[in-house]
C-alpha positions as CSV (number, residue, x, y, z in Angstrom):
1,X,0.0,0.0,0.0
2,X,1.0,3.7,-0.3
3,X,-0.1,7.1,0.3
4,X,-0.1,9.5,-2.6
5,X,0.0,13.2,-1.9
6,X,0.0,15.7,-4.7
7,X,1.3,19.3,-4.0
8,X,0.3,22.5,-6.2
9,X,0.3,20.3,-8.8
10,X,0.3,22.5,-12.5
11,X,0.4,21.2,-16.4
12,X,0.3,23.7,-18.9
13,X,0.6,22.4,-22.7
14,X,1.5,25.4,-25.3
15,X,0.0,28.1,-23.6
16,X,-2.6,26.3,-22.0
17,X,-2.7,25.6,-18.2
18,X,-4.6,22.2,-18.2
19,X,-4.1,22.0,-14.0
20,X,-4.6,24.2,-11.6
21,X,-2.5,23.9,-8.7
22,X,-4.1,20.5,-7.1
23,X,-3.7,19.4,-3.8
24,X,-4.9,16.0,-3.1
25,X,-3.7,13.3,-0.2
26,X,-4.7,9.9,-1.2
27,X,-4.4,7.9,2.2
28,X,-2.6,4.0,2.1
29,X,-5.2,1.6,0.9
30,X,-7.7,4.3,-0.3
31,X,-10.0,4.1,-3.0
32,X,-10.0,7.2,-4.6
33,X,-12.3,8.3,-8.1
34,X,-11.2,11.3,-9.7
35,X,-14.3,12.6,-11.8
36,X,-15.7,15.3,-14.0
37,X,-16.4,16.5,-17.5
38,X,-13.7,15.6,-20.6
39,X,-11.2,17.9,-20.7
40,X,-11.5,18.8,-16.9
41,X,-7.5,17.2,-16.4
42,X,-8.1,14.3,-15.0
43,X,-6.6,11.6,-16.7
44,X,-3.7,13.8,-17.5
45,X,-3.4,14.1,-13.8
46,X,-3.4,10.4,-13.0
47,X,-0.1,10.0,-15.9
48,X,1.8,12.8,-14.0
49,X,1.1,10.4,-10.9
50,X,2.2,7.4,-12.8
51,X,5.4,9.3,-14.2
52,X,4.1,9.2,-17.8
53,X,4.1,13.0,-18.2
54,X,5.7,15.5,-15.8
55,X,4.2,18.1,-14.1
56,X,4.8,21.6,-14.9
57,X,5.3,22.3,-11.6
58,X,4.4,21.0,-7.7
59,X,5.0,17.9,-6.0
60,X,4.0,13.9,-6.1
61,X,4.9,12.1,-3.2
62,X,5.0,8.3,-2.7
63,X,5.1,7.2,1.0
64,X,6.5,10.4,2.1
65,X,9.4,10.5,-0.7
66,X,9.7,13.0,-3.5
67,X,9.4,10.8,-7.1
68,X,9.5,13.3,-9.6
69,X,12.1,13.1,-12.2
70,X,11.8,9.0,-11.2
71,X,11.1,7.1,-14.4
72,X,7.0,5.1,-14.3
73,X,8.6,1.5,-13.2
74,X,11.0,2.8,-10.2
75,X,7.6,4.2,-9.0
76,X,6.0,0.8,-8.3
77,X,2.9,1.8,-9.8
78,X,0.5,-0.4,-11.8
79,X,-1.5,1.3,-14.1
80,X,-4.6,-0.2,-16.4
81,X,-5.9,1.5,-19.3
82,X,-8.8,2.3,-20.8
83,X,-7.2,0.1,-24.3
84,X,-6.2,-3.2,-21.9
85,X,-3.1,-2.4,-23.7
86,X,-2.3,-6.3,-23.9
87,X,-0.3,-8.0,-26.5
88,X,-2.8,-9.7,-28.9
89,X,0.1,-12.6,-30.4
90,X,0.4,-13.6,-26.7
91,X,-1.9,-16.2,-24.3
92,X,-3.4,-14.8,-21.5
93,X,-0.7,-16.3,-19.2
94,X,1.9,-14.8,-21.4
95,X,0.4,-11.8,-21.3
96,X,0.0,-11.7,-17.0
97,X,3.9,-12.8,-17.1
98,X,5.5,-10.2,-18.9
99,X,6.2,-8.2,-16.1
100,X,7.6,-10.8,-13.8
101,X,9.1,-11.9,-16.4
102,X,11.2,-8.3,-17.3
103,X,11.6,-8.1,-13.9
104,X,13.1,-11.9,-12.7
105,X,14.6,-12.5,-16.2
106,X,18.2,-11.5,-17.2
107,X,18.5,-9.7,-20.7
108,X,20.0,-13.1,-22.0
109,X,17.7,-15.5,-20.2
110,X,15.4,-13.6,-22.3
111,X,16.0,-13.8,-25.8
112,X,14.1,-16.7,-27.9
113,X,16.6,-19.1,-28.6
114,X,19.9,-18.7,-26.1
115,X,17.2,-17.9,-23.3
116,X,15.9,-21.3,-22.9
117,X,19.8,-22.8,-22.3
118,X,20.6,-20.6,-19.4
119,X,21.1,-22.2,-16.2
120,X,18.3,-20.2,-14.1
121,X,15.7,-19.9,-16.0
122,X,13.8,-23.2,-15.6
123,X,13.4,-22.3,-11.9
124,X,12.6,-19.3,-12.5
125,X,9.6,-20.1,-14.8
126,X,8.6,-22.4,-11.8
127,X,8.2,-19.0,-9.8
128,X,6.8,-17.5,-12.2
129,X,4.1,-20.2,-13.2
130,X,2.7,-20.0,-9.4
131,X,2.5,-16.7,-9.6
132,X,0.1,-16.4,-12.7
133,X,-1.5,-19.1,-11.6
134,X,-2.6,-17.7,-8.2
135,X,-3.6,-14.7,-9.9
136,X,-5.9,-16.0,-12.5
137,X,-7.4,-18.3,-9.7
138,X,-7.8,-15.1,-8.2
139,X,-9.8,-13.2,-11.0
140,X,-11.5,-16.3,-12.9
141,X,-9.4,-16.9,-15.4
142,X,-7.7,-20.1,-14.7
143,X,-9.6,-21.6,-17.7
144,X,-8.2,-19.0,-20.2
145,X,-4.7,-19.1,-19.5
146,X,-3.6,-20.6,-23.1
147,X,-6.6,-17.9,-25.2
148,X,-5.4,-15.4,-26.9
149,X,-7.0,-11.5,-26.3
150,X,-9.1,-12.2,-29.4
151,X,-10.4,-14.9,-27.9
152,X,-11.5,-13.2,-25.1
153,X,-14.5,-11.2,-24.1
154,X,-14.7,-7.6,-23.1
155,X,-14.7,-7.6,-19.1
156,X,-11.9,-10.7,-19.8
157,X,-9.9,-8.6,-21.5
158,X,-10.1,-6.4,-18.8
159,X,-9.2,-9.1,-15.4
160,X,-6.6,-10.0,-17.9
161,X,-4.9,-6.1,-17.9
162,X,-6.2,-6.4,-14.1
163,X,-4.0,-9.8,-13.6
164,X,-1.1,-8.2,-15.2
165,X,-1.1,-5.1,-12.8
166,X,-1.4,-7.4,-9.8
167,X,1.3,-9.9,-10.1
168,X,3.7,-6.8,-10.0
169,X,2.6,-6.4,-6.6
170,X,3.0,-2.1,-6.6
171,X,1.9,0.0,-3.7
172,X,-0.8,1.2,-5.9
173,X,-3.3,0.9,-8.5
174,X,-3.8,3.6,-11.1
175,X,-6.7,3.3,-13.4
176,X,-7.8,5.0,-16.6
177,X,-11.3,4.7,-17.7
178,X,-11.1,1.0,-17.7
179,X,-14.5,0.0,-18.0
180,X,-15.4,2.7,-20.7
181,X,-15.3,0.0,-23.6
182,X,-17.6,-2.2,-21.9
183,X,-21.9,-2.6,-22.7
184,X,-23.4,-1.9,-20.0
185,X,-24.4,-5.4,-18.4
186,X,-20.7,-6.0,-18.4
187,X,-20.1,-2.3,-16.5
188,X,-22.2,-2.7,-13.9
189,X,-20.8,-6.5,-13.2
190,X,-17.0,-5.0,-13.2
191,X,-18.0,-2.3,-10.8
192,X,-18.6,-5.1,-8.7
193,X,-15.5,-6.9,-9.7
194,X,-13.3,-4.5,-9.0
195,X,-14.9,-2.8,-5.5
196,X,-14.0,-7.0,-4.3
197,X,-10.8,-7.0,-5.8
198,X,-9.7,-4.1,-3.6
199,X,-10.9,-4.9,-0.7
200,X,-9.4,-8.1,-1.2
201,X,-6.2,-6.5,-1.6
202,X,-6.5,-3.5,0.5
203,X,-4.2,-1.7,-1.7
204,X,-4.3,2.0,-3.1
205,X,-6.6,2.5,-5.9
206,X,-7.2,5.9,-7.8
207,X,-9.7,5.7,-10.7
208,X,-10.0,7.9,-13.3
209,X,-14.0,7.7,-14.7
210,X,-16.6,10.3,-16.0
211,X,-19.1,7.9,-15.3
212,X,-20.3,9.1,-11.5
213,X,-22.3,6.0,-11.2
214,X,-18.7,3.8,-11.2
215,X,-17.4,6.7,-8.6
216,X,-20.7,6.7,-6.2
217,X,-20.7,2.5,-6.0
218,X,-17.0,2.1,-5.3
219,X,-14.6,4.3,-4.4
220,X,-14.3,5.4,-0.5
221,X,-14.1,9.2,-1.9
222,X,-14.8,10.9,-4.3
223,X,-12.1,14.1,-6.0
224,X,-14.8,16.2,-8.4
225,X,-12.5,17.9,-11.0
226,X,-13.4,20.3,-13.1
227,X,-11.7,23.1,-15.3
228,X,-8.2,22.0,-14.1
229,X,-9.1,22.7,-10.2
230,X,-10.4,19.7,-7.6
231,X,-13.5,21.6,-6.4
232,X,-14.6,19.2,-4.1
233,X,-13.3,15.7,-2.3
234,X,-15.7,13.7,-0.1
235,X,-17.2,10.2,0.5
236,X,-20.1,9.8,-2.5
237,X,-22.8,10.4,0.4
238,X,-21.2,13.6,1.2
239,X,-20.1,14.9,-2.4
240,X,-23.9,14.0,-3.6
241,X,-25.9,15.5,-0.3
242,X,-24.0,18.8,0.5
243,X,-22.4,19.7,-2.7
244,X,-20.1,23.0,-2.1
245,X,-20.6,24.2,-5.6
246,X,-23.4,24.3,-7.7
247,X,-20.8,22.7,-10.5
248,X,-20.4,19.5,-8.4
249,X,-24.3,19.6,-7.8
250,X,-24.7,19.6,-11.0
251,X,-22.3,17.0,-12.6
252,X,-22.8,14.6,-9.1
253,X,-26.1,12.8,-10.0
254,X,-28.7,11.3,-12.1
255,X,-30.5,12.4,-13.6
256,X,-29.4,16.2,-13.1
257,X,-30.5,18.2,-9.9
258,X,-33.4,20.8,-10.9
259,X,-32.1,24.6,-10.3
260,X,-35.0,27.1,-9.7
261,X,-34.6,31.3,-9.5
262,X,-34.4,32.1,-6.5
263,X,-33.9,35.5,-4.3
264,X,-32.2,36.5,-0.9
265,X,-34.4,39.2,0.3
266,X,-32.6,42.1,2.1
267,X,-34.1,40.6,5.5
268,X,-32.4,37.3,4.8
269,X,-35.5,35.2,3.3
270,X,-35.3,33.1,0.5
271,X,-37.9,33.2,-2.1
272,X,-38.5,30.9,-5.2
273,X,-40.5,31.8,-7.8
274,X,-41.9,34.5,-5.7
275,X,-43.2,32.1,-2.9
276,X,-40.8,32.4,0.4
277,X,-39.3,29.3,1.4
278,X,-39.1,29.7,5.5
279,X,-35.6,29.7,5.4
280,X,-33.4,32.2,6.1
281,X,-29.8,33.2,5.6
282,X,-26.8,35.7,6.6
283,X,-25.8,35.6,2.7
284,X,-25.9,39.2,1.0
285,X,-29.3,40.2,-0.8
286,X,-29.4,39.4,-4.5
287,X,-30.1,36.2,-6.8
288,X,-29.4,32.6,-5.8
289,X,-30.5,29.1,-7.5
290,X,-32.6,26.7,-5.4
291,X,-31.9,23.5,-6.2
292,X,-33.4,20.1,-5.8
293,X,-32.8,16.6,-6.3
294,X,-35.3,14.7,-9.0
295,X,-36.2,12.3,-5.9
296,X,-37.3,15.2,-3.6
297,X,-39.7,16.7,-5.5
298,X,-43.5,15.9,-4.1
299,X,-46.1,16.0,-6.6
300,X,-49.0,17.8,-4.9
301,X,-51.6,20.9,-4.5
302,X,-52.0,23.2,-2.5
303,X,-51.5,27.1,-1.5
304,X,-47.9,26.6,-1.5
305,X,-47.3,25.0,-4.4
306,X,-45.7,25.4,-7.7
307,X,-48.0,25.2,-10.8
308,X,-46.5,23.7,-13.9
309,X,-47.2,21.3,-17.1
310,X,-46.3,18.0,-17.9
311,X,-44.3,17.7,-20.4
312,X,-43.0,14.4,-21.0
313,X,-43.1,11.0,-19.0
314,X,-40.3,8.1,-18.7
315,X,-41.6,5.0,-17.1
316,X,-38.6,3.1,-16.2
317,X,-40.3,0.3,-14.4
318,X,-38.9,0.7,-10.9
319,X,-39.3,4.3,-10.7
320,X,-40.7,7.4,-13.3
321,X,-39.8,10.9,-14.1
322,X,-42.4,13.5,-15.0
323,X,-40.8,16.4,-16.9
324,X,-42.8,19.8,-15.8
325,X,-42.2,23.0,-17.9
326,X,-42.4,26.0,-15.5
327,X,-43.0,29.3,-16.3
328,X,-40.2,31.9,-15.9
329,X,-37.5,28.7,-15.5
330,X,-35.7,27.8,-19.1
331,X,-35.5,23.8,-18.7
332,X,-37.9,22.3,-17.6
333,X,-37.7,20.6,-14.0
334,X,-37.7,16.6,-12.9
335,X,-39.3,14.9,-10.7
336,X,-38.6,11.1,-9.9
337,X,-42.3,8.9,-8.5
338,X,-43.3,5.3,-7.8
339,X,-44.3,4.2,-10.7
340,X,-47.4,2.7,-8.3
341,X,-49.2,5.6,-8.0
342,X,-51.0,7.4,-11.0
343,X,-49.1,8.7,-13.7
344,X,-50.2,12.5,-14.9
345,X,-51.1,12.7,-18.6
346,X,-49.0,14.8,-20.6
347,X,-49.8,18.7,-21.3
348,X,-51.7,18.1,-17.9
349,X,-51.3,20.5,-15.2
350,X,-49.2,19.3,-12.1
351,X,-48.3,20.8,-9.1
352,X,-45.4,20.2,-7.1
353,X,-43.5,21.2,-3.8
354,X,-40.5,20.0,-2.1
355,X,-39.3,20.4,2.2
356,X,-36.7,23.1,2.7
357,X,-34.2,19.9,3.9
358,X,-34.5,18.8,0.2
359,X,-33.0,22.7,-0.9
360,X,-29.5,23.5,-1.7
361,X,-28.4,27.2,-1.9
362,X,-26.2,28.7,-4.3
363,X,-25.3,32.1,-4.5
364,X,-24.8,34.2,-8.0
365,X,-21.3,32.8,-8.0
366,X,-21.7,29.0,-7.6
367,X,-20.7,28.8,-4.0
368,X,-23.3,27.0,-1.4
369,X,-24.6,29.0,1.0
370,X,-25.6,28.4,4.0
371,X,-29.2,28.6,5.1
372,X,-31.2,28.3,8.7
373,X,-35.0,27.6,9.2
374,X,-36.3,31.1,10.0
375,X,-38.0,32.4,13.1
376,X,-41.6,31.4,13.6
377,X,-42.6,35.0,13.6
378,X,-40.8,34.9,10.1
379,X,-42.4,32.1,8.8
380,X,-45.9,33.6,10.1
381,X,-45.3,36.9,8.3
382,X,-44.5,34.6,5.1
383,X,-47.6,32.2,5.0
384,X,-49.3,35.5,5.7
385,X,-48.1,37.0,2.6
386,X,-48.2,34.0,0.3
C-alpha cells in the first residue's frame, strides 16, 4: 500500500494551463475516483502520478518520498488502461507474465533461442508459473490461460490487464477509464468486480472515470475535477448530499439536480419563484438558485405549491420521471415517483412542492450557501403574505 500526496500540482501544454495547482492526499489503501467532464485534467493528472508526463510544476509524493524526475517503473505503480493495452500474439498467461518476467529475467535468459539454455531460467519459470497461476485463480481466469486477447471477451480482457497489474505487486493501483469500452451489463458486473478486488487487496486505488455511477458504487471518496481545479473531495454520500458548488451539484447525480430562480431578500429570506421558502440566511441580498434533487420533488396541490405542465413522461419500471415545464424557468424541471401511483397525462397541469431539507443554496457565483429555518414570527409573516 501507499499514500499519494500531490502538492500544487500544475500542467500547462502550449500556452494552456490544463491544471490548476491541485492538492490532493490519497491515504494507504484508499480508494479514490477522480471525476468530471472531458477535458477537466483528469486523466492527464493520473499520468503525471504514474510518471508518464511531468508536471509543470508541484509535488508527487509516494510514501513520504519525492518521485519526480523518477522514471513510471521505479515508482512501483500499476496502471490499467482504458485500451487493456495487452499483447494480442500472446496467451493470456503470457500476457500476465510479462512483467515478472522483465523483472526476474536476465537480458540473456530472455531472448528466444539462447534464453531457454541458461542455467536459471527453468526455476525461475517455476516461480513465475505460481504466480500467474494464483492470480488467475484469483480473478477467474484459470480456464483462459492458453486464449489469446481475441479470444477473449470484453470484461476478460479487462481481469486479464487487471491480472497483469497485480502480479507486480505495486503499492498502488492507477486506473484509466477501464470500464469505458464495456456494454453496459458488463459495467455494472466489473464495478462489482473491482470494488472486491480491492478490498481483497486493500491496496491503493485511484480511478479515473466520468461515469459518477462507477465513482458513487466504489470508491471510498470521491475528488470532483473540473476546469483544471479539484472543487470538491468527499465520501459519495457527502459529495452528492452537501455539494459546495453548484458545478459539483450539478455534474454529481442522475438524472441532473433541478435549479429554480431564487432571491435573498434584504431581510435574509429566501424566495422561489416569488413564494418564500421559510428559510433564512446571513448571505448578501441578491439572486441565488434553489436547487433540488429529482427524488425530492412531491407531486402535490395546494396554496404553496408550484404550478406547472407535464411535459413528457419516462416510465422506467422501478421508478418514473415526470418532466414539468415552469414558467419563468428555461429547462424544464424533474421529478422522480413510484411508478405505483397514477401517472399525470401529458400537457396536464401538475403541481409540485418540495421540504426546505430537500434545498441547496447557491449564491450568483456557484458557492453553497448556508441557510437556517427562520423564526416562527418569520415564517408567520410569510404564510401570511403568500
Amino acid at each position: 500500500m501507499a499514500k499519494i500526496e500531490l502538492q500544487a500540482i500544475r500542467k500547462t501544454f502550449d500556452s494552456t494551463e490544463i491544471l490548476k495547482g491541485i492538492d490532493l492526499a490519497i491515504e494507504d489503501g484508499e480508494f479514490v475516483a477522480l471525476i468530471g467532464p472531458s477535458g477537466c485534467g483528469k486523466s492527464t493528472l493520473l499520468r503525471i502520478i504514474a510518471g508518464l508526463e511531468p508536471q509543470s510544476s508541484g509535488e508527487v509524493r509516494i510514501d513520504g518520498a519525492q518521485v519526480d524526475g523518477i522514471r513510471p517503473s521505479a515508482r512501483n505503480l500499476a496502471m490499467v488502461f482504458q485500451s487493456y493495452a495487452l499483447y494480442p500474439h500472446l496467451s493470456v498467461f503470457d500476457n500476465i507474465a510479462v512483467p515478472l518476467r522483465m523483472r526476474r529475467h536476465s537480458t540473456l535468459a530472455r531472448m528466444p533461442l539462447v534464453g531457454r539454455l541458461h542455467p536459471a531460467r527453468a526455476a525461475t519459470e517455476r516461480g513465475i508459473r505460481e504466480e500467474v497461476e494464483r492470480v488467475a485463480a484469483q480473478l477467474e481466469l484459470s480456464g483462459f490461460l492458453k486464449r489469446k486477447p481475441g479470444q477473449l471477451s470484453g470484461g476478460q480482457r479487462q481481469r486479464v490487464a487487471v491480472g497483469r497489474a497485480i502480479v507486480r505487486q505495486p503499492v498502488g493501483f492507477l486506473f484509466d477509464e477501464p470500464l469505458s469500452n464495456l456494454d453496459a451489463k458488463l459495467r455494472v458486473h466489473m464495478r462489482a468486480e473491482l470494488a472486491q478486488l480491492h478490498r481483497q487487496l486493500r491496496a491503493t486505488f485511484v480511478y479515473v472515470t466520468h461515469d459518477q455511477a462507477e465513482a458513487m458504487t466504489m470508491s471510498s471518496r470521491i475528488a470532483v475535477m473540473i476546469e483544471g481545479h479539484i472543487v470538491q473531495v468527499g465520501t459519495p454520500a457527502e459529495v452528492y448530499d452537501n455539494p459546495q458548488d453548484i458545478r459539483v451539484a450539478e455534474f454529481v447525480g442522475s438524472p441532473k439536480i433541478n435549479a429554480l430562480p431564487g432571491v435573498i431578500r434584504e431581510d435574509g429570506g429566501v424566495e422561489v419563484l416569488g413564494w418564500p421558502l421559510g428559510l433564512s440566511t446571513p448571505a448578501a441580498a441578491g439572486r441565488c438558485s434553489v436547487c433540488v434533487r429529482p427524488e425530492r420533488m412531491e407531486l402535490s396541490s395546494g396554496p404553496s405549491a408550484i404550478s406547472g405542465t407535464v411535459l413528457h413522461l419516462e416510465n422506467l419500471g422501478a421508478e418514473a420521471f415526470v418532466h414539468i415545464k415552469v414558467e419563468r424557468i428555461e429547462m424544464p424541471l424533474l421529478a422522480r415517483i413510484s411508478p405505483d401511483r397514477q401517472l399525470p397525462a401529458i400537457g396536464s397541469a401538475i403541481q409540485f412542492g418540495f421540504s426546505t431539507t430537500a434545498v441547496r443554496i447557491f449564491d450568483a457565483a456557484g458557492k453553497r450557501i448556508e441557510v437556517t429555518a427562520a423564526a416562527r414570527s418569520e415564517r408567520i409573516r410569510e404564510k401570511a403574505v403568500g
